[in-house]
C-alpha positions in Angstrom: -27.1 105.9 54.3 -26.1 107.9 51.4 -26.1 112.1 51.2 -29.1 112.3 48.9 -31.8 110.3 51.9 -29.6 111.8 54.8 -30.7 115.5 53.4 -34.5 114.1 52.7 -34.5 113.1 56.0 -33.1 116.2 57.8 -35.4 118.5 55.5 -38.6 116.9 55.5 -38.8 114.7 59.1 -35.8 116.0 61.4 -35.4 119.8 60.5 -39.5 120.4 62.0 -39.6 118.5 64.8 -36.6 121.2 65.8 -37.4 124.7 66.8 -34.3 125.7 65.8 -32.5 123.8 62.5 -29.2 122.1 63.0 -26.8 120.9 60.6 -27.4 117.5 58.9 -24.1 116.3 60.6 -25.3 117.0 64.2 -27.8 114.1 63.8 -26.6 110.6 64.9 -27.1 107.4 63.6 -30.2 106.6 65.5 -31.9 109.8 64.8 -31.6 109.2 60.8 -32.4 105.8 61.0 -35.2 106.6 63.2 -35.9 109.5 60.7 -35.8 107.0 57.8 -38.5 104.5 59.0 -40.8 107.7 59.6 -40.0 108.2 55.9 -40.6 105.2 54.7 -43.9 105.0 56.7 -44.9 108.4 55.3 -44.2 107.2 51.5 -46.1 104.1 52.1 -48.9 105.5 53.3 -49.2 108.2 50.3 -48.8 105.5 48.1 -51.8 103.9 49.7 -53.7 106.6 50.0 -53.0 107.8 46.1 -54.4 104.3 45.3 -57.8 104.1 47.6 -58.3 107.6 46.0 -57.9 106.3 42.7 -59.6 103.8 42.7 -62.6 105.7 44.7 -63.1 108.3 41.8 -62.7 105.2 39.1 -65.5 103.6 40.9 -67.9 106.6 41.7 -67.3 107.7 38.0 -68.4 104.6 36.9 -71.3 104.8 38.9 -72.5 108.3 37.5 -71.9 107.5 34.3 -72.9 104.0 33.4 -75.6 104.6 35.7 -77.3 107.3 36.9 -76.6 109.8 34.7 -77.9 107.9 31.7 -81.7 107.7 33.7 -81.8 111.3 35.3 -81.4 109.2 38.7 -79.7 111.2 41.8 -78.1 110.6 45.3 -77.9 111.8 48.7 -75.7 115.0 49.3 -73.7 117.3 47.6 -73.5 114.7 44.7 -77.2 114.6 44.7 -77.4 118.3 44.7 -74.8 118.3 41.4 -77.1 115.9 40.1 -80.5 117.2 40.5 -79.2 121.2 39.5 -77.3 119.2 36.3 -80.9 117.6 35.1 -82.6 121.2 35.8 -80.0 123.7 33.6 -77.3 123.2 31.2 -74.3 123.4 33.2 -72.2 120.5 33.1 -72.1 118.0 36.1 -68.1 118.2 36.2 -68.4 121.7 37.0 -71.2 121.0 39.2 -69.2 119.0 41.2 -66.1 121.3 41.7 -68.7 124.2 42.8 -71.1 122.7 45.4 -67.8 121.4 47.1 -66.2 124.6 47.4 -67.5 125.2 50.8 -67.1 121.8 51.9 -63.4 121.7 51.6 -63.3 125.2 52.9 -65.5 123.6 56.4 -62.9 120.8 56.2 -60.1 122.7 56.5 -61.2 124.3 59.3 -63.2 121.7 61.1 -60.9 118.9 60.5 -57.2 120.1 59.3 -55.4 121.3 55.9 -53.9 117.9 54.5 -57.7 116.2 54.5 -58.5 119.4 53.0 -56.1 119.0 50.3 -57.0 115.3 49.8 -60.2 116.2 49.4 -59.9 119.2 47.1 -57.5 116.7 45.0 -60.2 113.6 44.9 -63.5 116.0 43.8 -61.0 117.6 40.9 -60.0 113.6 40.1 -63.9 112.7 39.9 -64.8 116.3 38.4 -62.1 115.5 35.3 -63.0 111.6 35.0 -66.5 112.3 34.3 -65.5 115.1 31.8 -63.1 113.0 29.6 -63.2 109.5 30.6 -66.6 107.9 29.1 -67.8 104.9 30.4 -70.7 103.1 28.5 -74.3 102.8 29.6 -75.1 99.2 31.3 -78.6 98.7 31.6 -81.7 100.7 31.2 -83.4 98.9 33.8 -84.8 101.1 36.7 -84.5 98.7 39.7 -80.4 97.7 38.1 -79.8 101.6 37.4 -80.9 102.5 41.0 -79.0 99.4 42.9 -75.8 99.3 41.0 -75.3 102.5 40.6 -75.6 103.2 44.1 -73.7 100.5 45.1 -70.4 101.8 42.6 -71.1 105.0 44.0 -71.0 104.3 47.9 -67.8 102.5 47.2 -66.4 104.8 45.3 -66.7 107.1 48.6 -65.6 104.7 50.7 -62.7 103.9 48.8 -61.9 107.8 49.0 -62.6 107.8 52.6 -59.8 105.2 52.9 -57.7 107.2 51.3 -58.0 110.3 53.8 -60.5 112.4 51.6 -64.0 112.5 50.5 -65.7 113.5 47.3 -68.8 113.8 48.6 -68.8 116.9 51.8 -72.2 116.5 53.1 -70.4 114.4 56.2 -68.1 117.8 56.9 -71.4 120.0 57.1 -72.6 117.6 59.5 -69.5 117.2 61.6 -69.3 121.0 61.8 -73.0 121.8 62.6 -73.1 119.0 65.0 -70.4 120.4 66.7 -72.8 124.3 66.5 -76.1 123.2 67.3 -75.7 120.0 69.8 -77.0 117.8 66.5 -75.6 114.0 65.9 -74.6 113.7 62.3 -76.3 111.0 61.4 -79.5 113.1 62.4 -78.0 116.1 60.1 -77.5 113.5 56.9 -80.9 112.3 57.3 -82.8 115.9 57.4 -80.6 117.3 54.4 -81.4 113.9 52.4 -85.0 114.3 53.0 -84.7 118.1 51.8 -82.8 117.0 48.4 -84.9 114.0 47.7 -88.1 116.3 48.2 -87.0 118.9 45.6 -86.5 116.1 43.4 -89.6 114.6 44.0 -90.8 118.4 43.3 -88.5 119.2 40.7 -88.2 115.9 38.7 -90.9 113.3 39.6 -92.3 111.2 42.3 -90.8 107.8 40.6 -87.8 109.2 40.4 -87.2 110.3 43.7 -88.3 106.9 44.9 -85.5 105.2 42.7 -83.2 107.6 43.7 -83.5 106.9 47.8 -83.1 103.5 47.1 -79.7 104.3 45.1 -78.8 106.6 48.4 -79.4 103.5 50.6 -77.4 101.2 48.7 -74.5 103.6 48.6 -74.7 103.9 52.3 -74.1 100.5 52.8 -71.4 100.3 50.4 -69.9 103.1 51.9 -70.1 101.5 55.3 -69.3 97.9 53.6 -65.8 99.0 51.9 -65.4 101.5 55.4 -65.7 98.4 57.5 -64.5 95.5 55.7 -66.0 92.3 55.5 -65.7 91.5 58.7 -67.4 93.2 61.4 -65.8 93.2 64.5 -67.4 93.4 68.2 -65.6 94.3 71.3 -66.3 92.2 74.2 -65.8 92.9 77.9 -66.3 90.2 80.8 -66.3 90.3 84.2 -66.4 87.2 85.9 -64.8 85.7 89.5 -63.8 83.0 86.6 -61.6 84.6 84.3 -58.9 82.5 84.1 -60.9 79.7 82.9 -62.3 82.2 80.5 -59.1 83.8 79.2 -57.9 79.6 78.7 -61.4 79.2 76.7 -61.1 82.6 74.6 -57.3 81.6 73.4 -58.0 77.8 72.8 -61.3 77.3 71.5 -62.0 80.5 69.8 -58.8 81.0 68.9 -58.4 85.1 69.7 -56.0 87.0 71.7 -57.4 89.2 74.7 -56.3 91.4 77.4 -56.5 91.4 80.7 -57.3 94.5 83.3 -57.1 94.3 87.0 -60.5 95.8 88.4 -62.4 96.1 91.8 -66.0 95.4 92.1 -68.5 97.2 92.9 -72.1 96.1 94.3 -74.4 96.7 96.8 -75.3 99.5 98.8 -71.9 99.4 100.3 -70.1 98.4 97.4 -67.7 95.2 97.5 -64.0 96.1 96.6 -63.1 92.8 95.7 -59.9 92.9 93.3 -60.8 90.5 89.9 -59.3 90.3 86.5 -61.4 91.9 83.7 -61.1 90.3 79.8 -61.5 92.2 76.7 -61.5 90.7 73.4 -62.6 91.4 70.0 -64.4 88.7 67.7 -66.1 88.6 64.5 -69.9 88.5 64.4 -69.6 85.3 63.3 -67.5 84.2 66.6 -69.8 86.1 68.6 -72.6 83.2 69.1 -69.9 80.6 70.2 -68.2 82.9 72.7 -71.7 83.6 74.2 -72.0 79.7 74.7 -68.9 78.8 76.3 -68.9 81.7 78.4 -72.5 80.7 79.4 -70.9 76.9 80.4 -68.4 77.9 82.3 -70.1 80.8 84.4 -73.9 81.4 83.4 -73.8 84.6 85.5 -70.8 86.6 84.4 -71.5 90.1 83.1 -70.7 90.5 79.2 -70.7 93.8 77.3 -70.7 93.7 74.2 -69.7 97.0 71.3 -69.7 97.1 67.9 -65.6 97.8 67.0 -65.5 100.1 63.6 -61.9 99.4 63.0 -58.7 97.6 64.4 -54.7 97.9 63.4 -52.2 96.7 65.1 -52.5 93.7 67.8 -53.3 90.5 67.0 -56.6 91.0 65.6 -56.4 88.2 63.0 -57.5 84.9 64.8 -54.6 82.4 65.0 -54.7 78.5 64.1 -55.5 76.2 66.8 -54.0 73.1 67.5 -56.0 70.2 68.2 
């Protein structure tokens, strides 16, 4: 390893994870190396994040622009608001969208940490300059098109931001940090301040277009949630049953998954049994889902299955394998 990645390494990896610094040459092999794939995992993973970003405020740009902003349609949350104050003054949207952030990134740095801060504060300047200078052109002055589509660029847009470690829309921070004040859930939160914005614009603007514009909120949600999630959605599956190795067999050959196995006791009865038994968890596609229920109903009809809807997975062997026949 040459001098110039040996003195990235000690500066940027080694040197803080040490209260007090020590000279680059008091490091040994394994520490640089080790030191090097943290690195190289660290790069990666701005590279990845730089691109979701990217491609989030391409998208929601597009959205605004080719959309929304052509038909005086708004959204949900602080993008809404930006939207509904730009059709009621003069002030340009970009700046619009800087401002009604401010406090959002400020709540996100303290509720959730300074580098999502930063991200953030970096990806609402991104969208704030595309829709300043970058012109996209108008698609379709269809009402029904207008609200669907440009919801639907929109919600990815966020979601491609969210994979990215940032938002550009801070309505989800408000909630985070009140839920955390007043005992609230957040999805309760998002739907009171939604209903607030869309009846000021149903106030403000007009009945029609507030109507319009909650359907281009819904769409966005599930886009958000669609590019959040993936295309497939997983669900987590827990069995306990005295027949678990003919289970575990079944799950790996005919569904084709990978699983693991706990060692449990059961309990039942007034008493409670402490029999030992082997306890399977599994995660499957929606898809899979019906097929497992089947086979595990053939081979024991009165095993106890729990079943949990799984946001996100890395690492493992998630990906189903090909099976031999």
């Amino acid at each position: 390893m040459n001098s110039f990645w040996t003195k990235i390494i000690t500066r940027t990896i080694l040197h803080p994870k040490n209260e007090i610094e020590r000279g680059e040459a008091e490091y040994s092999d394994y520490e640089l190396a080790k030191g090097f794939r943290e690195l190289k995992i660290n790069l990666l993973r701005l590279v990845r994040d730089v691109f979701f970003m990217a491609a989030g405020i391409l998208s929601a740009a597009f959205g605004l622009e080719s959309f929304l902003l052509p038909n005086d349609f708004i959204d949900g949350g602080a993008t809404g608001i930006s939207l509904l104050i730009s059709e009621l003054s003069d002030i340009p949207l970009y700046i619009l969208l800087i401002t009604v952030n401010i406090p959002f990134v400020y709540l996100g740095y303290k509720v959730i940490g300074r580098n999502f801060a930063i991200k953030t504060a970096i990806a609402i300047t991104g969208l704030a300059i595309t829709v300043a200078f970058v012109h996209f052109p108008q698609i379709t002055h269809d009402k029904l098109l207008v609200s669907v589509f440009g919801g639907f660029f929109l919600g990815a847009g966020i979601g491609l931001s969210v994979r990215g470690g940032a938002v550009i829309d801070g309505t989800e921070v408000l909630a985070i940090f009140l839920s955390k004040k007043l005992g609230t859930t957040i999805g309760d939160f998002i739907i009171m301040f939604n209903v607030l914005v869309f009846s000021a614009a149903a106030y403000l603007l007009s009945v029609e277009t507030a109507l319009y514009s909650m359907i281009t909120y819904l769409v966005a949600s599930k886009a958000l949630d669609f590019v959040i999630e993936g295309i497939e959605e997983y669900t987590g599956v827990t069995i306990v049953s005295p027949h678990s190795e003919e289970i575990r067999m079944m799950i790996m050959e005919k569904i084709g998954r990978g699983l693991t196995v706990y060692k449990g006791k059961r309990g039942f009865g007034s008493h409670g049994e402490r029999n030992d038994i082997d306890i399977i968890y599994t995660v499957v596609t929606r898809l899979e889902l019906n097929k497992l229920n089947t086979e595990i109903e053939k081979i024991d009809p009165h095993a106890f299955v729990v079943m949990n809807s799984v946001k996100d997975t890395r690492g493992g062997m998630i990906k189903k394998r090909a099976l031999k026949h």
